[in-house]
N, C-alpha and C positions, 0 to 999 in steps of 0.2 A: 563350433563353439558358440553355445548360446548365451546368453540373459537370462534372471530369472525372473519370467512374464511378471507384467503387474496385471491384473485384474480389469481392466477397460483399458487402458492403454491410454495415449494422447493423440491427438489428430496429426494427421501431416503434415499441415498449418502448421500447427503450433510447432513441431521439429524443426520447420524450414526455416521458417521465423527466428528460432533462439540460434540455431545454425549460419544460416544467412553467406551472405558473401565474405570472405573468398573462397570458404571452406566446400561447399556446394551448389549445383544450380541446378533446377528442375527443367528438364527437357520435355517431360512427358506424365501426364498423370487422367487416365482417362477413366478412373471410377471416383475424380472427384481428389479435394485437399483433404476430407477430414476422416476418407480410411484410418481408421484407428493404428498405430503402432505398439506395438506391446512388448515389444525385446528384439535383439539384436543376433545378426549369424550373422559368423566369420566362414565362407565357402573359400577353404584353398583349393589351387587351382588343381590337386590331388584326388581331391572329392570328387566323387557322381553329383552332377546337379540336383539339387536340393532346399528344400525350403519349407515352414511350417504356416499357417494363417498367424496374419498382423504382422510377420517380421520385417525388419530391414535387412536386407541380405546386403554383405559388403561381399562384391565377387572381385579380392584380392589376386592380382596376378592373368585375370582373363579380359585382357583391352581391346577394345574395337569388337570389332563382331564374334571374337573368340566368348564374349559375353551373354551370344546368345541364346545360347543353349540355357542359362544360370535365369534370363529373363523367360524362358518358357516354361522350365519347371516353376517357377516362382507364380505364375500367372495360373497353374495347376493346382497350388497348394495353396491357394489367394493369399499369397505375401502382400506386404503393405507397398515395399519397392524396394528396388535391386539399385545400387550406386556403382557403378561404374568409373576406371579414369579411361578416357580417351586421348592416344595415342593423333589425334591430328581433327578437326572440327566435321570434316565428310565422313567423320564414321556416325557421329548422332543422328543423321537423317536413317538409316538402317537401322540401327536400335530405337528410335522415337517408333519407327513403323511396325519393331517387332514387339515394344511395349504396349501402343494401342493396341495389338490385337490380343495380346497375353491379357492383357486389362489389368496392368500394373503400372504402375509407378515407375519414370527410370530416373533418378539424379546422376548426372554426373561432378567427377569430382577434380579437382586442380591436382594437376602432374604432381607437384611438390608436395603436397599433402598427406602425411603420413597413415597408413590405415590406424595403427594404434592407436596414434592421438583424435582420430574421428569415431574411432570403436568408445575409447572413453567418454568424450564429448556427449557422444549420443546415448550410452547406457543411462548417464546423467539426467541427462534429460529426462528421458524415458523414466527413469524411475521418479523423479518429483518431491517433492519434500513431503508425501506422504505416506510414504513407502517407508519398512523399519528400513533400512538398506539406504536409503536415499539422506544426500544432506539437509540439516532443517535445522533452522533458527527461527527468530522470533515473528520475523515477518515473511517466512519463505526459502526457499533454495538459492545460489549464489548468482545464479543465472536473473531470478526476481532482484537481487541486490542490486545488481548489475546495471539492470535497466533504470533502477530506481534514484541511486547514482549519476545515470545519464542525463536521467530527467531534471535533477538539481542541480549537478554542475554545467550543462549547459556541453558537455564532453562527451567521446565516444570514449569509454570505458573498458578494459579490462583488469583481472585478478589473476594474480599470478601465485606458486607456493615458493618453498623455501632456495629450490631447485629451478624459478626461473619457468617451470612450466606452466600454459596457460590450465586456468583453471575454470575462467566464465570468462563470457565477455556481453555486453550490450550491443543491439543492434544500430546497426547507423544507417541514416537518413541515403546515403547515396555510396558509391563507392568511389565519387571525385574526393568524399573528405576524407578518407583513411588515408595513410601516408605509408611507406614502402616497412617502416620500421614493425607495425601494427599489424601489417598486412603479413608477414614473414612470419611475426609473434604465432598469430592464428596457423598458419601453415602447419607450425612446427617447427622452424628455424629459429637460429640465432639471429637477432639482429645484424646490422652491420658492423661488421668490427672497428672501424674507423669511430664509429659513434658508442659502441661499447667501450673503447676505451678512453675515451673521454668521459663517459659517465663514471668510469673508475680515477682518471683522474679529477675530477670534481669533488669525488668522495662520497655521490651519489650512493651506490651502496652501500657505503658504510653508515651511508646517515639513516635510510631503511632501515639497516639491521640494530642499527644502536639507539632511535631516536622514535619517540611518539609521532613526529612536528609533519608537514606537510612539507616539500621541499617542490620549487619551480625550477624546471629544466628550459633554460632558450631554446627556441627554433634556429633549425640549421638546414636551410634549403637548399644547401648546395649538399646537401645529404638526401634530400627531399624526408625530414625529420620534422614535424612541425613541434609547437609548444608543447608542453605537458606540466601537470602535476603528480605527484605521489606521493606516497604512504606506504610505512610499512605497517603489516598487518601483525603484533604482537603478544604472547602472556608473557606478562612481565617481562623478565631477560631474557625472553625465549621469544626468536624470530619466525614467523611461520608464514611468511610470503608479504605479498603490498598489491594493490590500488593503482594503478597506471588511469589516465587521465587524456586523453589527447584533446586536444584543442580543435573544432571542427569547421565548418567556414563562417559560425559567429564567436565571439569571444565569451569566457566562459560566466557563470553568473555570478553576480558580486560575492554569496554566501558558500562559493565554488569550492571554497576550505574547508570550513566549517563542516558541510555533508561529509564529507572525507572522513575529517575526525571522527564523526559517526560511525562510517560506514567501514572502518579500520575495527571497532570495537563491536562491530554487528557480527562483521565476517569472521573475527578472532573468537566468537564463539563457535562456531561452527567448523573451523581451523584446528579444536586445541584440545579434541579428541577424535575416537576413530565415530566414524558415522553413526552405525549401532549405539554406541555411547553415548552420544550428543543427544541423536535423536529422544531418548529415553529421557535424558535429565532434563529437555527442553519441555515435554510433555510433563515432567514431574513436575517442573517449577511453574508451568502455565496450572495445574489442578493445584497445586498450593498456594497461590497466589487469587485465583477466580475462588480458592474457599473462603480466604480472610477476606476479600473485597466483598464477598457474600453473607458472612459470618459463620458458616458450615463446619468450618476451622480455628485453629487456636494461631495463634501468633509464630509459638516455640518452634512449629513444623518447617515453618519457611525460612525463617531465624537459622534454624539448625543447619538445613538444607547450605544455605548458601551464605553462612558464617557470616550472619546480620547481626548490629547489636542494638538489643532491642529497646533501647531507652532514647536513641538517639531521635530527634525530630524525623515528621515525614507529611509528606503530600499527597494527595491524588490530583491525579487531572483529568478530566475527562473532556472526551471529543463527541463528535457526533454530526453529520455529514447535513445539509440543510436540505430543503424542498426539490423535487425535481429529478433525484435517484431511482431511475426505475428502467427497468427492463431487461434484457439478456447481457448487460455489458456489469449489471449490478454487483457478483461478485467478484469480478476482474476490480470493479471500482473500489471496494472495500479492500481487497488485495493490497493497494496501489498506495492507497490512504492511509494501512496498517503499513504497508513500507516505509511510507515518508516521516511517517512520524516517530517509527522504530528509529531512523538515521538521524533525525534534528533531536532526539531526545536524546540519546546517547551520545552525542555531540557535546551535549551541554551538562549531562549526568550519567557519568561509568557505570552507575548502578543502578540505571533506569530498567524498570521490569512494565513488559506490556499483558494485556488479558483483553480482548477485545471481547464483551458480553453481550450477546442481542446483538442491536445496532446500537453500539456504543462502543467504545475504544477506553479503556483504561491505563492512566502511567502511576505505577508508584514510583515515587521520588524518597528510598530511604536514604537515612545517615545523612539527612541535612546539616549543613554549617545551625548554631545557631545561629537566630533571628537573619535567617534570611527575609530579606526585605520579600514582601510581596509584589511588588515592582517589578524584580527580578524573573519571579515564574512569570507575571505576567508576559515580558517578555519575551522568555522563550516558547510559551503558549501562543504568541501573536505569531513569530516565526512559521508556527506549522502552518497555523492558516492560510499568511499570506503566501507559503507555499504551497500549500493546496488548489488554491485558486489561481497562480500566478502557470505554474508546470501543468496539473491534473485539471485546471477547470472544476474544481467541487468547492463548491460553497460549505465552509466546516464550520463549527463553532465548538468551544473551549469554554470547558468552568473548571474553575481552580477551587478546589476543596481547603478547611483550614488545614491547617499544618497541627498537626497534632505531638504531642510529648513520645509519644514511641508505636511501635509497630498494632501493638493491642487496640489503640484507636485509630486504627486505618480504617475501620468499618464504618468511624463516623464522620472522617474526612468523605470518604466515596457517597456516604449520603448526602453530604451536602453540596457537591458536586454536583448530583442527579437535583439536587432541590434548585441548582441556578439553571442546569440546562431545563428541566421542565417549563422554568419561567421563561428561558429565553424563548423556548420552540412554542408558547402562545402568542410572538408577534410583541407587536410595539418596538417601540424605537429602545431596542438594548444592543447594547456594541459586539461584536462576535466574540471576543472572550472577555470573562469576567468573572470577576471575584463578588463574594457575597456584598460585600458592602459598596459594589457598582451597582446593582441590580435588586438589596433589601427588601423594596418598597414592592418589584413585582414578585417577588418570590413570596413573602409573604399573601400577599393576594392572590397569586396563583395558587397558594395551600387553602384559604381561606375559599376559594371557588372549589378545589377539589371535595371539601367536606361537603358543602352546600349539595357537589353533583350525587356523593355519596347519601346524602342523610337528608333525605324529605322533609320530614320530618322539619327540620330545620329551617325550609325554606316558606316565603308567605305565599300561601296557596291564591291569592288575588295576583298577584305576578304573574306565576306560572298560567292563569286562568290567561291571560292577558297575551301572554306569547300563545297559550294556544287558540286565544281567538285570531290574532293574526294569520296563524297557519289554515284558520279554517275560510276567512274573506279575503284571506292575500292583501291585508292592509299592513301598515308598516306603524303601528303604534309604541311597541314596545324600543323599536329602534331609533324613534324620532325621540320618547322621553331621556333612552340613553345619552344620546346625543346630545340633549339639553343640560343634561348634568354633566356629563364630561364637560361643559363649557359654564358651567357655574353659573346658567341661569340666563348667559347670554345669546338671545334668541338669532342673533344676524350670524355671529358666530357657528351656532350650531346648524340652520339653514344653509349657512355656505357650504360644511360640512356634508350635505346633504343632497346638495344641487336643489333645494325647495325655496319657496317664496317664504317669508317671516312668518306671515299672518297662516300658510297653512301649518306649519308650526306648530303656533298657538293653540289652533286648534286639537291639534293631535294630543297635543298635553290634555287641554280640557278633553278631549273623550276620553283617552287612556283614565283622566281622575275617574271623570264621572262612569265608567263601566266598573272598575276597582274599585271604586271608595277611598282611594289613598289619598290620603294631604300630604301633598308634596311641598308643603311647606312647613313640614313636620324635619328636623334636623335624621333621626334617626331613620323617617322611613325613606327621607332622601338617601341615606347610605345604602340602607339594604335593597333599595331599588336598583345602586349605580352597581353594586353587587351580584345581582341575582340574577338581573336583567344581562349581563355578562355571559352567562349559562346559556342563552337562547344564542350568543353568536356562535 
């Protein structure tokens, strides 16, 4: 019984990874982690051994060395790796030896562990939230939620449905921190009964199934249970699983709630149709949405789509990640960023819609209260940040768009978002998020230097001549006048700035005059200098 392949498949790495302990443990892998996987076979122990390239073969029913015949065909037909249970710990040195030499992969898997629930787990995976088949919300599959969750609440995470079966779970740092209850979760069992029924009488379920709210469970170490939080994952009156939380060996993070409430109404998208279906109307709603934000589109499309009402106020926000993002880890990082900020915005608005464009991250904010205070987003705008930088290590920045009268000027809310961030990413002392009237005075300047770099024309050719005599003697003329003017004339000031003596300074002004011609004691050619001269840094 196979999978239906995806197209490149995912690494090994990466399966083990989202997998992890207690589920399985790699004994053997001698062509490397990042043999591709591409689907899954179910080999009963019925079958002639068998196997196709890239699978994972589950050889159900054949333990210890009856396994290995299932590991030699599999090495024949360059499977990715054969999982195994082992029946007693001296049978993996004979399977390790006969996977090295098959040159496959062998995981073996925990006694208790049900094949089912590892056949699902894994097709999951394997297919990815880019697959029609596969589940996909706004920032990723439930597995990305997962992790994303971890990372803000400070907890080892799982997602469960409406039946209590695990459906993601996040990786955790060791296996000291998971506690018997979590660890069973993953198996495939029931908890312990003694502590299931105490969650029943608490009312723990009931308040899942009936309730928005985040709900704290005490630790119970004579259960060896530790803390938790949860959430149930809901549409409207209609229950469709919850958010489990475990507390790991540090205490969780102050805004440990709040991601929840996010992360309840991330995954209830993804929860509240069949996959197929989701997948479609998520892709719908990202092309309708990246139209108006673009202006390609009319309003009514996305209005209609997702029964908006289009008069009501609305925002953009826009993000965008600071200096220093680069290399092979780049789109993992974007990943990661488009998570965090999917769960804090959704946290704080039901109806938040993301579009990440370029390198840029887009939130509409419809059906605002009116006159919400700008205050307010600013706010929940600094939130992402400080958790960007605080979990992820990424230095972000946030411009908050006006609020506009209905959905038809959202085109000019997002413009004016790109018009703060562009000001902010020229540098100077502006704060990571900010609204137009934090930052007025550079974003104007910053438009007024764009026209200049556009339009020659425009610009006094004695400047330009001036920076490029610098480039041609390697003198520092044009940057020493700037410097003077950004200090109003005061020479110790701008010297300091500069690490120079005063008097050479001076001098640099008088050549810079006398090569140009300019009288800088002229009001207007002072500005267009402190202007122009801008262009050359």
């Amino acid at each position: 019984m196979r999978a239906a392949p995806t197209a490149t498949g995912i690494p090994l790495r990466q399966l083990l990874m989202s997998l992890g302990e207690p589920l399985v443990e790699l004994q053997a892998a001698p062509a490397g982690l990042d043999v591709p996987v591409r689907d899954v076979a179910i080999l009963d122990p019925e079958d002639p051994p068998a196997a196709a390239p890239g699978e994972l073969v589950l050889a159900i029913g054949a333990r210890g060395r009856a396994a290995l015949p299932a590991l030699r065909a599999a090495g024949k037909a360059r499977a990715a790796a054969v999982a195994v249970k082992l029946d007693s710990p001296g049978q993996a040195d004979a399977l390790r030896e006969a996977a090295t030499e098959a040159g496959v992969a062998l995981l073996s898997v925990r006694r208790e562990t049900r094949w089912e629930h590892l056949d699902l787990l894994a097709r999951t995976i394997i297919a990815g939230p880019d697959t029609p088949d596969a589940p996909d919300f706004n920032a990723g599959d439930l597995f990305s939620l997962t992790q994303t969750v971890a990372v803000l609440t400070g907890g080892i995470v799982s997602i469960e449905d409406a039946s209590s079966r695990v459906l993601a779970y996040s990786r955790s740092s060791g296996s000291d921190e998971v506690d018997e209850l979590r660890r069973q979760s993953i198996l495939g069992w029931q908890g312990p009964e003694p502590y299931l029924a105490k969650l029943r009488e608490w009312g723990v379920f009931q308040h899942l199934r009936s309730s928005d709210g985040v709900i704290e469970i005490d630790a119970h170490p004579e259960l060896g249970i530790r803390r938790r939080l949860a959430i149930g994952i809901r549409a409207g009156a209609q229950p469709l699983g919850a958010i489990w939380v475990q507390e790991g060996s540090q205490p969780f993070a102050p805004l440990a709630e709040q991601a929840l409430v996010g992360a309840a109404r991330v995954a209830a998208a993804q929860l509240i149709r069949r996959r197929r279906e989701l997948s479609a109307d998520v892709r719908l709603t990202r092309t309708l949405l990246t139209g108006l934000l673009e202006g390609s589109t009319g309003p009514q499309s996305l209005a209609t789509h997702l029964g908006l009402d289009l008069r009501r106020p609305a925002t953009v926000l826009a993000y965008t990640t600071g200096a220093g993002e680069a290399g092979s880890d780049l789109e993992l990082t974007r990943a990661e960023v488009t998570g965090l900020i999917s769960v804090h915005t959704a946290a704080r608005h039901r109806g938040a819609l993301l579009a990440p464009i370029e390198n840029r991250v887009y939130v509409l904010l419809p059906e605002l209260p009116p006159g919400l205070p700008i205050a307010t987003l600013r706010s929940w705008a600094q939130e992402v940040v400080e958790a960007a930088r605080e979990h992820l290590g990424v230095p972000l920045r946030a411009a908050i768009g006006s609020t506009v009268e209905g959905l038809a000027e959202v085109r000019s809310s997002r413009a004016q978002a790109d018009r703060i961030l562009d000001a902010m990413g020229r540098g100077g002392v502006v704060p990571d998020v900010a609204a137009l009237i934090d930052v007025q005075a550079e974003v104007l300047v910053s438009e007024v230097l764009a026209l200049l770099q556009e339009r020659s024309e425009l610009r006094d050719p004695r400047l330009s001549a001036l920076a490029e005599y610098d480039r041609r003697h390697g003198t520092r003329l044009a940057e020493s006048v700037l410097a003077w003017l950004d200090a109003l004339g005061e020479v110790r000031v701008a010297a300091d700035a500069l690490h120079i003596h005063p008097n050479t300074l001076r001098y640099r002004v008088r050549r810079a005059e006398q090569l140009t011609g300019i009288d800088l004691a002229q009001p207007q050619q002072r500005l267009l200098a402190m202007l122009q001269l801008r262009l050359a840094e």
